[in-house]
C-alpha positions in Angstrom: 34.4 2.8 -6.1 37.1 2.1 -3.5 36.4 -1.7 -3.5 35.9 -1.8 -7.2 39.4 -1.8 -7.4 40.0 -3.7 -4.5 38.2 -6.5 -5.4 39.9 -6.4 -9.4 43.1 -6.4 -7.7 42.4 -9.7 -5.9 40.9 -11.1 -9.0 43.9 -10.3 -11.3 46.5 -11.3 -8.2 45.1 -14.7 -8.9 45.4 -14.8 -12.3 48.9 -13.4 -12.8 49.7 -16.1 -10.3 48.2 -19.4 -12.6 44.8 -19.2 -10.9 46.6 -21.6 -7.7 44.1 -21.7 -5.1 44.5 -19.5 -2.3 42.9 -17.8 0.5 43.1 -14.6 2.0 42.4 -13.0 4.8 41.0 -9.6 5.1 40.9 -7.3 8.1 38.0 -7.1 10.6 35.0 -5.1 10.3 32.7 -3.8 13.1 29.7 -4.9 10.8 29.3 -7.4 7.5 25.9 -7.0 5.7 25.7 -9.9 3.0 22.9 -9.2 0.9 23.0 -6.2 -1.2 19.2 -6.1 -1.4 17.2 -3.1 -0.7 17.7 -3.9 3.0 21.0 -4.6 2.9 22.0 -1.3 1.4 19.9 0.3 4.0 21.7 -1.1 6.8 25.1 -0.9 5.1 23.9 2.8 4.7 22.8 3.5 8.4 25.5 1.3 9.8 28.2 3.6 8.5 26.5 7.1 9.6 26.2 5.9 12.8 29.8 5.2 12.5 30.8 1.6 12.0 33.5 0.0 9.8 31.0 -1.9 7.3 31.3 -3.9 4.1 28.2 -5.1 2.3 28.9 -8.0 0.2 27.3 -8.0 -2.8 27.2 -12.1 -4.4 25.3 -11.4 -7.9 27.2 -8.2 -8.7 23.5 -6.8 -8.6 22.5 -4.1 -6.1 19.3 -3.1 -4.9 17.1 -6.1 -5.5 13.5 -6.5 -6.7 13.6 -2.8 -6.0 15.8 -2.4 -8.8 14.7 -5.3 -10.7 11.7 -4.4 -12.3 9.5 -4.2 -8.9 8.7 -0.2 -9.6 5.0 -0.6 -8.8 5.2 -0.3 -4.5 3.3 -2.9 -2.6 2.2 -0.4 0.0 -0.3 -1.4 1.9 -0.6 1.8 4.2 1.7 4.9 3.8 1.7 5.5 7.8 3.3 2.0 8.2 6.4 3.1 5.7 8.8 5.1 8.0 12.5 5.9 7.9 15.1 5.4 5.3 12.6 3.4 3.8 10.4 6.4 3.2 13.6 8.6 2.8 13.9 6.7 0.0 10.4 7.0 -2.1 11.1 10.9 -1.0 14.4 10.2 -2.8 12.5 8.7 -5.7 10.4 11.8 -6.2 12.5 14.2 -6.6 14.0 12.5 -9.3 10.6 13.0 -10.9 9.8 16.5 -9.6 7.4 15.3 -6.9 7.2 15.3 -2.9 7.2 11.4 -3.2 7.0 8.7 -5.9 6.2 4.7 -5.3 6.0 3.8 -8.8 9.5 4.2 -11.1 11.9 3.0 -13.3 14.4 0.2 -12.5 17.4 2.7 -13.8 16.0 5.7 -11.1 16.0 2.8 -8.2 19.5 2.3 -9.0 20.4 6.3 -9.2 19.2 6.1 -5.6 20.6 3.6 -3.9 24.0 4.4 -5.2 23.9 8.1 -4.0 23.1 6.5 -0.6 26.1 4.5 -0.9 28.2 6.9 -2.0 27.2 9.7 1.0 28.1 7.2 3.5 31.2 6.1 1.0 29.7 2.4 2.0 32.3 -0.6 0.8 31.0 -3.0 -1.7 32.6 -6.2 -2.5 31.0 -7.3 -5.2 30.7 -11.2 -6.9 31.9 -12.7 -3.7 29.7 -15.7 -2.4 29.4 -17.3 1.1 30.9 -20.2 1.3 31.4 -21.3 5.0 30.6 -19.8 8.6 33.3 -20.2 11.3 32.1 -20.3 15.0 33.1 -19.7 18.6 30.9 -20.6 20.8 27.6 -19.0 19.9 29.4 -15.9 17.7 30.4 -16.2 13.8 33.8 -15.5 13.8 34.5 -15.7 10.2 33.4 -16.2 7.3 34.6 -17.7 3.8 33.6 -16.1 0.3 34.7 -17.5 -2.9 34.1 -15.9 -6.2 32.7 -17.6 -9.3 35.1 -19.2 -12.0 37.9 -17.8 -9.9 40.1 -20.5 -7.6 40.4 -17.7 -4.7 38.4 -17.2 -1.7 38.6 -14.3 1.0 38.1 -14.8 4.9 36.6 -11.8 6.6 35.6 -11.0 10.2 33.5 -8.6 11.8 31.7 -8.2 15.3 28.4 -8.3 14.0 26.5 -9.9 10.5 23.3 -8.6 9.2 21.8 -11.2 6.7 20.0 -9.0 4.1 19.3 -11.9 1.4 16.2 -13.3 0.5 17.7 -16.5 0.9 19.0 -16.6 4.2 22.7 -18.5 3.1 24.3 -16.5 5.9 21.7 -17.6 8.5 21.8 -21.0 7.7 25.4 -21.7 7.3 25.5 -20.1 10.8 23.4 -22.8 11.8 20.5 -20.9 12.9 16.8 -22.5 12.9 14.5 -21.8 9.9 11.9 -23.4 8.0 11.0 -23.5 4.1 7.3 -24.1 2.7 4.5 -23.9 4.6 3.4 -24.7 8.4 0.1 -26.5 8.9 -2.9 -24.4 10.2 -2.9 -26.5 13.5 0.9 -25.2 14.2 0.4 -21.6 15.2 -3.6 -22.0 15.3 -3.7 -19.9 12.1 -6.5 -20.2 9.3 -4.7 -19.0 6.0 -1.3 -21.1 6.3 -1.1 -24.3 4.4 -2.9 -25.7 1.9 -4.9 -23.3 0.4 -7.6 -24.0 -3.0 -9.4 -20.6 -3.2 -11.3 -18.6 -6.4 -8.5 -15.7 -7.4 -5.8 -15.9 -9.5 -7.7 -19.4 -10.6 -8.9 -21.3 -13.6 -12.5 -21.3 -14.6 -14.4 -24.8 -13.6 -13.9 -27.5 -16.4 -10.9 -26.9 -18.0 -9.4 -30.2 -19.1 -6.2 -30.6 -17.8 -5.1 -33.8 -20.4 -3.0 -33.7 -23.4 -5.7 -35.1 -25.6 -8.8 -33.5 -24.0 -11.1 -36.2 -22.0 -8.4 -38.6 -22.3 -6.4 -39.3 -19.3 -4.3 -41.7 -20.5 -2.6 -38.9 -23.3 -0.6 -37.3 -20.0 -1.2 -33.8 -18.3 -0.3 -31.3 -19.8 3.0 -29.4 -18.9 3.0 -27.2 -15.7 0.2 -29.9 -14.1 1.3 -31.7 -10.9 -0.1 -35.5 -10.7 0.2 -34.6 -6.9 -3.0 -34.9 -4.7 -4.4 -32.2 -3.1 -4.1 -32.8 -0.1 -6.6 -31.0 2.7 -7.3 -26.8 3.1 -4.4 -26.3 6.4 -1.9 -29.4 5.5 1.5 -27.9 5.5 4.1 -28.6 3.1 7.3 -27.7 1.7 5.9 -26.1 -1.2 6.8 -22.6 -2.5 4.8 -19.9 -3.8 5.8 -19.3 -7.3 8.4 -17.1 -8.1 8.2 -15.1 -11.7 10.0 -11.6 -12.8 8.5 -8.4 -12.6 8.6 -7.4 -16.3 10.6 -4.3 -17.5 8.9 -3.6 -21.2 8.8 -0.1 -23.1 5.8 0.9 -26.1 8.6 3.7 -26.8 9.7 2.1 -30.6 13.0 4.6 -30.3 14.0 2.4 -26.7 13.2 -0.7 -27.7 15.0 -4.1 -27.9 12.3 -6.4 -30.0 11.2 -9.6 -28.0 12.6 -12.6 -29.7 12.6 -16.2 -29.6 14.8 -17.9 -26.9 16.9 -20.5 -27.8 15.2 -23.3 -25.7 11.7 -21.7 -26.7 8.6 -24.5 -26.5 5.5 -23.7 -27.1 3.8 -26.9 -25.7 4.7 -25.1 -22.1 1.6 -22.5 -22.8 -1.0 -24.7 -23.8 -2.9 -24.4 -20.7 -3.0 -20.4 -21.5 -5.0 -21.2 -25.3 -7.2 -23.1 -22.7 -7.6 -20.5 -20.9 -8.7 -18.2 -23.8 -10.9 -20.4 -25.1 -12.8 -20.3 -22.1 -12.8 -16.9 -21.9 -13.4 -15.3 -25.6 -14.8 -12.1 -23.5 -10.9 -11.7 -22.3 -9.2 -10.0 -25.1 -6.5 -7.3 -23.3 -3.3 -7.9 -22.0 -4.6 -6.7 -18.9 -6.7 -9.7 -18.5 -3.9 -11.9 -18.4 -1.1 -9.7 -17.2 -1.0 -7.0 -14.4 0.3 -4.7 -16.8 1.0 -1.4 -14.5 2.3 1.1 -16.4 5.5 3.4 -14.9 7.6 6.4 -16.0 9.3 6.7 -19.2 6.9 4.8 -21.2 8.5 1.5 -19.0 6.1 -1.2 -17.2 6.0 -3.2 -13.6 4.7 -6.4 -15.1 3.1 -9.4 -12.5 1.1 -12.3 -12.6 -2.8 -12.6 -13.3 -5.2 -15.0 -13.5 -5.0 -18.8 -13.9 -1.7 -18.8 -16.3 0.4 -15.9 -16.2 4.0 -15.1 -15.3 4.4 -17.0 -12.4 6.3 -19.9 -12.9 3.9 -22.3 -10.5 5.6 -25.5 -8.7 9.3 -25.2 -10.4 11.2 -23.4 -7.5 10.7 -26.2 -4.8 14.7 -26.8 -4.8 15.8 -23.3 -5.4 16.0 -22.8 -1.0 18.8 -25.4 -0.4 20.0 -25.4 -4.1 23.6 -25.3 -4.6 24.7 -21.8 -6.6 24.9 -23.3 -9.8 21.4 -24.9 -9.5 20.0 -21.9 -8.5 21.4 -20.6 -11.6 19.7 -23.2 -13.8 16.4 -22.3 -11.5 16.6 -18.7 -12.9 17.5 -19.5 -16.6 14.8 -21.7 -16.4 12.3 -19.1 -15.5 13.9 -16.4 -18.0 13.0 -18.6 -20.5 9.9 -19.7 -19.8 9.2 -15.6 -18.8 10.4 -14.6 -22.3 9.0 -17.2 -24.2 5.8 -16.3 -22.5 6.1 -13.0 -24.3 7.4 -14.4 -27.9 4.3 -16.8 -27.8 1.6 -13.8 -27.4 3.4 -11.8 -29.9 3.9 -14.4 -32.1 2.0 -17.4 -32.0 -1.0 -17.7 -34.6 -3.2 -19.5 -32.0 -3.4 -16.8 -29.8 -6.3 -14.7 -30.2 -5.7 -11.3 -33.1 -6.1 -8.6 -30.2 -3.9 -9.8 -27.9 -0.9 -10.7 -30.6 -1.2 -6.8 -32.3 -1.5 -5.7 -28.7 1.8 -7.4 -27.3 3.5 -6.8 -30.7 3.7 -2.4 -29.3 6.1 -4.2 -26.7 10.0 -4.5 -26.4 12.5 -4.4 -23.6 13.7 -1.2 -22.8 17.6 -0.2 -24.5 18.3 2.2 -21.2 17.6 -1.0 -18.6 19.8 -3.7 -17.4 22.5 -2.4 -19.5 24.9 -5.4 -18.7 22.4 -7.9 -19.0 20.9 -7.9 -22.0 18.1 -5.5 -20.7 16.6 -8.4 -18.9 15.9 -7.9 -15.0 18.9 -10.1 -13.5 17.1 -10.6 -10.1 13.8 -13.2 -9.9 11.4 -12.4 -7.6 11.6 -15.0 -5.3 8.8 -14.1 -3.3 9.8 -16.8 -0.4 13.1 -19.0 0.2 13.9 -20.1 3.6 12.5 -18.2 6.9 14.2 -18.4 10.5 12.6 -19.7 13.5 13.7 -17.2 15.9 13.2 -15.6 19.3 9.6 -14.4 18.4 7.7 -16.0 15.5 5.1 -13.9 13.5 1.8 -15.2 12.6 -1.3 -14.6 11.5 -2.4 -13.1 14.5 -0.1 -10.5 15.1 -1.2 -9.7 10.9 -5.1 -9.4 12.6 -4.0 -7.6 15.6 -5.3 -10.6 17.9 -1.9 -10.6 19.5 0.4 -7.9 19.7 4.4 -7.9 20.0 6.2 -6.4 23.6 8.9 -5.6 21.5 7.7 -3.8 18.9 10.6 -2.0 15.9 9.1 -1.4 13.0 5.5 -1.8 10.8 3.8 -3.6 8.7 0.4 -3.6 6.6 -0.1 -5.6 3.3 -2.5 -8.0 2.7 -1.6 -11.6 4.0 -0.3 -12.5 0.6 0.5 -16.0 -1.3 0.6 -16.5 -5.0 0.1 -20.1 -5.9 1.6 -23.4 -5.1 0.8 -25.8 -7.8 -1.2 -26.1 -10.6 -3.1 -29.6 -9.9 -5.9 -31.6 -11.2 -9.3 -31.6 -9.5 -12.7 -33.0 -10.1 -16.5 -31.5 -9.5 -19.1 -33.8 -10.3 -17.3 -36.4 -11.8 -15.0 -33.8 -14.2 -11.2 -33.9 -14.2 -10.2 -30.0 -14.6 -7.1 -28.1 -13.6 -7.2 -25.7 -10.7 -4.2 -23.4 -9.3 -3.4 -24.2 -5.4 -2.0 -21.6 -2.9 -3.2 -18.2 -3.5 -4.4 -16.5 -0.4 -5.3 -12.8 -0.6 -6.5 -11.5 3.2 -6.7 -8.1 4.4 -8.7 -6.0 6.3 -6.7 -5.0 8.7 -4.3 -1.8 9.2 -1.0 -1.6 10.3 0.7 -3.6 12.9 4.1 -3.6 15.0 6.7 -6.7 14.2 8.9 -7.4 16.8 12.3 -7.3 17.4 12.6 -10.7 18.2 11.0 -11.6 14.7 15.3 -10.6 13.6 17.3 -11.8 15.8 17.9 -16.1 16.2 17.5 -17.9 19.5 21.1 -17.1 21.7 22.0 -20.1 21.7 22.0 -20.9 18.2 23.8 -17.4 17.5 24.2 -14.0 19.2 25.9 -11.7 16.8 23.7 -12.5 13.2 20.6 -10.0 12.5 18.0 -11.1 9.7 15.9 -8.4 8.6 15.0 -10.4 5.3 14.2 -14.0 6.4 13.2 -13.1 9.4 11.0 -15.1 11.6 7.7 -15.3 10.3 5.1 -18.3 9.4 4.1 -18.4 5.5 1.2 -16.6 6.0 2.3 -13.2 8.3 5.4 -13.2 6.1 3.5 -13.0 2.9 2.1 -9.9 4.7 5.7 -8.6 5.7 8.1 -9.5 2.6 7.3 -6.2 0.9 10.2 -4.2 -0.1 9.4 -1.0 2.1 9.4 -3.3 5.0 12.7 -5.0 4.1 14.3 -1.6 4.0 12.8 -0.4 7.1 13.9 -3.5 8.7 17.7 -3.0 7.3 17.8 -0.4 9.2 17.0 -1.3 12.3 19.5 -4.3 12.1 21.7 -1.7 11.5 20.6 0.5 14.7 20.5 -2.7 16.9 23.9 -4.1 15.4 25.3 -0.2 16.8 23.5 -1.1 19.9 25.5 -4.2 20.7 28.7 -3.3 19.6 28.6 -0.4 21.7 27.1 -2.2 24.8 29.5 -5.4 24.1 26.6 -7.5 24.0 24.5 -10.2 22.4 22.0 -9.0 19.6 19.2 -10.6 22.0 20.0 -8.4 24.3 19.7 -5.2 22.4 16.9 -2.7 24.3 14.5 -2.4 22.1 13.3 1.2 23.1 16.8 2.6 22.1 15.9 1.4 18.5 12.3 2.9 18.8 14.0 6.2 20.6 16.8 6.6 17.6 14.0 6.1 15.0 11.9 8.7 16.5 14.4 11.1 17.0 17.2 10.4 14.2 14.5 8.9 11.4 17.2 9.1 8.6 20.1 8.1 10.9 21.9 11.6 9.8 21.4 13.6 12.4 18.7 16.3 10.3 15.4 17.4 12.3 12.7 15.1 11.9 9.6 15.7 10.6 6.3 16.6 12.4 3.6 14.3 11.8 -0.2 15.4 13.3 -2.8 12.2 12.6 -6.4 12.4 13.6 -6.0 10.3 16.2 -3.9 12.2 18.2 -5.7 13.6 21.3 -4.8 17.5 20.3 -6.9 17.3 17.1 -10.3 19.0 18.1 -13.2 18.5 16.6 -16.4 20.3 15.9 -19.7 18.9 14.0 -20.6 15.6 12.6 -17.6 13.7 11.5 -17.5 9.9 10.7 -14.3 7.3 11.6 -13.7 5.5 9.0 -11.6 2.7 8.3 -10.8 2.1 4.4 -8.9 4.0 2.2 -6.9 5.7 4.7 -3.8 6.9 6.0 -3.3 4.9 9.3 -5.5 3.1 10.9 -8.2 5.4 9.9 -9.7 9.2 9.0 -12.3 11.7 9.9 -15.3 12.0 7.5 -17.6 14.8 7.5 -20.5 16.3 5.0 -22.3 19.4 6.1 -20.5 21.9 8.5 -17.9 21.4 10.6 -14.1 21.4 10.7 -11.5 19.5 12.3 -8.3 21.8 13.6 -4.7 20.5 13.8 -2.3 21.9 15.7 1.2 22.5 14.3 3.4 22.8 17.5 7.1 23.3 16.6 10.2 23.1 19.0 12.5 24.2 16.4 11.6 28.1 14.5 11.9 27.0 11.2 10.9 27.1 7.8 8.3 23.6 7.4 6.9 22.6 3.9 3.2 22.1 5.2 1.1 18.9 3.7 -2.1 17.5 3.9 -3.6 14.2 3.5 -6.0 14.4 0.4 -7.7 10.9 0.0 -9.3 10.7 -3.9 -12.4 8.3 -2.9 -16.1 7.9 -4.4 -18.0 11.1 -3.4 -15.3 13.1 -2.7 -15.7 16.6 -2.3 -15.3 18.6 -6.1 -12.9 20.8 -3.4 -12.0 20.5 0.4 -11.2 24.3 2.3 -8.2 24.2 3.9 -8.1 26.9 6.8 -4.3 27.6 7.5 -3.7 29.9 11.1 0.0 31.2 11.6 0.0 33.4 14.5 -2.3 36.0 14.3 -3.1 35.7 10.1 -5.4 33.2 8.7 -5.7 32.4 5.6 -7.9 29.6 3.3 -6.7 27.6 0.7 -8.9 24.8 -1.3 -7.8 21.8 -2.6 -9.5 20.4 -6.2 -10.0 17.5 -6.4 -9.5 17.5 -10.1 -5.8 18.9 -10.0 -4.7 15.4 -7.6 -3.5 12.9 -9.2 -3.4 9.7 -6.8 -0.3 7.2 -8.5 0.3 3.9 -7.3 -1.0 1.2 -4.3 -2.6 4.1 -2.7 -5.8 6.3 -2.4 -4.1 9.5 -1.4 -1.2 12.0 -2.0 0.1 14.6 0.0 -0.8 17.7 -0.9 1.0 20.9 -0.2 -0.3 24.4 1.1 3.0 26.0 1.2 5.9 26.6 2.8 5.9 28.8 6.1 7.9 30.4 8.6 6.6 28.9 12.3 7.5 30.0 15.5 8.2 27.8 17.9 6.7 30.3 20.5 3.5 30.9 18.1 0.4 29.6 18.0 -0.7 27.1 14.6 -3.4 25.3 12.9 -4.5 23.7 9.7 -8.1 23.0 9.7 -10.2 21.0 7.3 -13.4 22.3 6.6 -16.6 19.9 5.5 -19.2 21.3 3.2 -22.4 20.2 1.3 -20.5 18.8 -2.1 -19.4 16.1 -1.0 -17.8 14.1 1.9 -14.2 15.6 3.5 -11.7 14.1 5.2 -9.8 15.2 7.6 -6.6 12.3 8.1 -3.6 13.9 8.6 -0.9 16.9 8.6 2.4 16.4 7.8 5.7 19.2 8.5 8.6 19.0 6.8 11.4 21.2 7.9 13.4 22.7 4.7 17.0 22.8 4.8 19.3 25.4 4.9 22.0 26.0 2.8 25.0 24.2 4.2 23.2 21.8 6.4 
């Protein structure tokens, strides 16, 4: 609350004054985070409990990003890569539903959580304050300008260190550091998924016309079609994915603001979608055309499906060097086209009977985005600029064909691209409209991004971290830009910015290992006992009978399967006596077992506990839960197990055992 006031007081200095423009300069701070994304308020978070003097600058007035802007349904992509504050903070999330962990929630709980983290470490925020020049000596920012909107005043602050936390990367480019926008040619990193890309999902059927008058070329395209050639699969270009909201609705009537008209609504900008449903009268749920994924409180996560949904395809191509105000326009323009998206299916009589009644259940929630008229005020904008730095990820550190030396954190989605451009095609003679740019590859599990992927090249600047728009190609960052990673990344900026302040040296020259060490030992940068962790693969785990590896649906790189007899032991060794919430890791997969033994030894007792699979429920981007066989007392001088037992039902797995020392009153 602190800066709250602080930053009134400046406003209302400059008003009782006339508004004259002036400039002030405020004192030093070890660290500046600008960004108040999920990874900002991570490293603002673990900057401050290891000690530093940090203010995280917030320019939108809007905290917590996609994470709190309607982006409640996790892109996970493999639990065991999700470490951290950054899984601190889904543990965070579930308690506030009564659960060990939660990835799917409501904007309003994302924001409960990120302000109690803000509040332990009594973080300062400066809020509505936006960059406005970089001063340099030598390789180092120095200062930097902010000026706040419709307000002729502008602050100067300086600090030792600067984390960029924005998805736009302002900070890094002002600073003059090297980055790229669009997408790199296959040839450039030898890649196979970068670039021009005209694949089958998220596509139009073959032989939609794409004309105004249908067969008639001469009548125009029709809006949202690019006249631009396509040019060859692996061309690079400076084109972005598309950028669309995650969609915060409610079917709870009693929270419900209806969906209405906006004021520049058109209805000529969705005539590729009655297209669409004409060529596909089997397609009559709002699931066909949205992903509708449903979260707490009645609330949804919604995304784009499908050849026309919510992304807003080729309008975003200025938004990375826009000026504020045109970035501004950029997201009006794709509020309105998002929420006139919604009037048209609830309203329009050309769209099909189902799908009008179904969308007509909908309205934006009353209890979200209070102050903004219950709309999300942050668009998803999936990709903006992307530094060139000391190490560049690729698709082959994504594939596991080449592997960082400096390895800091983890990721495992799918190399990921929503489309480009909507364009105009032709197969045997026929004009039709095709979507360009989606690429969906995975495969693969996860896999270490290096600590040179956030720092710039020296020369350019050797006191700026970029955890956001770090340094990635199009297609490995399409892989990384997931909101888990961001905040995992956060905080090691945060460690390595500690690192150098405390060594007096250049970002670059931050040890790597004393990041991995501190992550290992202090995960939630508070000083608390870390959890114990037991997978399969580690070399204690014995094993007796027929047991499988397997590769999909797992948590790490892969699990133990077994059907028959047999059981795979796990040793719980403990430094600390202690009192340890014990889990294991159930996976809810086709031909599961109805019930999986769990064999617990403490000491000298043993007792069995079964897990049904009917009482799991498995919620989210995932295919397992942890699930709990009790709290116990172990002895760090004792002897323990958990053993999973296989049997003739069904298959078993045995993946992994988790510890979680409870906390004591007072600590």
């Amino acid at each position: 609350m602190k800066i709250k006031i602080f930053a009134f007081l400046i406003l209302f200095g400059s008003i009782i004054s006339g508004c004259n423009t002036s400039n002030e300069e405020i004192g030093s701070y070890d660290l500046i985070v600008y960004g108040s994304t999920s990874s900002g308020i991570i490293a603002a978070y673990t900057a401050e409990m290891k000690g530093l003097k940090v203010l995280l600058i917030s320019p939108d007035n809007h905290l917590g990003g996609l994470t709190t802007g309607g982006l409640g349904y996790t892109d996970i992509g493999n639990k065991y890569a999700i470490k951290g504050l950054a899984k601190d903070f889904y543990r965070r999330i579930g308690k506030e539903y009564g659960v060990f962990e939660r990835w799917i929630f409501e904007p309003g709980t994302a924001s409960k959580v990120f302000d109690d983290y803000l509040k332990e470490a009594d973080v300062e925020v400066l809020y509505g304050y936006r960059l406005q020049e970089v001063s340099k000596q030598g390789a180092s920012i120095h200062e930097i300008t902010l000026s706040r909107d419709k307000v002729d005043h502008s602050l100067t602050l300086g600090a030792r260190v600067f984390i960029d936390a924005s998805y736009e990367g302002d900070l890094m480019a002002k600073a003059g550091v090297s980055y790229t926008v669009g997408r790199e040619s296959n040839e450039q990193y030898g890649e196979t998924y970068n670039g021009v890309q005209l694949r089958k999902r998220h596509q139009f059927p073959d032989f939609i016309d794409p004309y105004k008058i249908k067969g008639d070329s001469s009548s125009g395209l029709i809006w949202g079609i690019s006249p631009a050639q396509v040019a060859p699969d692996g061309t690079g270009d400076q084109k972005l994915q598309a950028y669309n909201f995650r969609i915060c609705l409610t079917n709870d009537a009693a929270n419900q603001v209806p969906i209405s008209r906006p004021t520049d609504y058109d209805s000529s900008r969705y005539e590729m979608l009655l297209r669409l449903f004409e060529a596909q009268p089997d397609r009559r749920s709002l699931n066909d055309y949205f992903i509708w994924s449903r979260m707490p409180g009645g609330k949804t996560d919604i995304n784009n499906r499908g050849g026309f949904s919510t992304d807003m395809i080729g309008m975003n191509y200025d938004y990375p060097e826009a000026s504020y105000e045109e970035r501004k326009a950029i997201v009006e323009m794709h509020e309105s086209y998002t929420k006139g998206l919604l009037y048209f299916y609830k309203t329009d009589p050309r769209v099909p009977e189902q799908l009008r009644k179904e969308m007509q259940d909908w309205g934006y929630p009353k209890d979200e985005y209070t102050d903004n008229n219950h709309w999300s005020p942050q668009l998803y904008v999936r990709e903006v600029r992307r530094m060139v730095g000391q190490t560049v990820m690729t698709q082959h550190h994504c594939q596991a064909k080449e592997v960082v030396k400096d390895p800091i954190s983890l990721a495992a989605y799918t190399m990921d691209s929503h489309n480009c451009q909507r364009v105009v095609v032709k197969k045997d003679g026929v004009a039709m409209v095709k979507n360009e740019g989606n690429v969906e590859i995975g495969g693969f599990g996860p896999y270490p991004i290096g600590y040179g992927a956030l720092v710039p090249k020296q020369t350019e600047c050797d006191n700026l971290l970029v955890p956001v728009c770090l340094s990635a190609s199009h297609i490995a960052y399409g892989s990384i830009r997931m909101e888990p990673v961001f905040m995992a990344l956060g905080q090691v900026a945060a460690l390595a910015a500690a690192e150098a302040i405390e060594e007096k040296q250049a970002v670059q020259a931050v040890d790597h290992l004393r990041i991995q060490k501190s992550l290992i030992t202090d995960p939630l940068s508070d000083g608390s006992q870390p959890e114990i962790l037991i997978d399969n693969t580690d070399e204690r785990v014995i094993v007796k009978g027929d047991w499988q590896v397997v590769s999909k649906d797992c948590f790490g790189q892969d699990a133990l399967e077994g059907k028959g007899t047999g059981e795979v032991t796990f040793p719980l060794e403990v430094t600390q006596s202690a009192s340890y919430e014990v889990f294991v890791y159930f996976s809810k997969i086709a031909g599961v077992s109805p019930k999986t033994s769990v064999k617990f030894r403490m000491g000298d007792e043993t007792k069995t506990l079964e897990i049904l699979v009917d009482d799991v429920e498995v919620i989210g981007q995932t295919s397992g839960e942890w699930i709990s066989v009790g709290v116990h007392l172990l002895d760090s001088t004792g002897q323990h197990s958990v053993s999973i037992q296989a049997n003739e039902d069904g298959v078993v797995r045995a993946d992994a055992v988790l510890l979680v020392p409870q906390k004591t009153v007072g600590s």
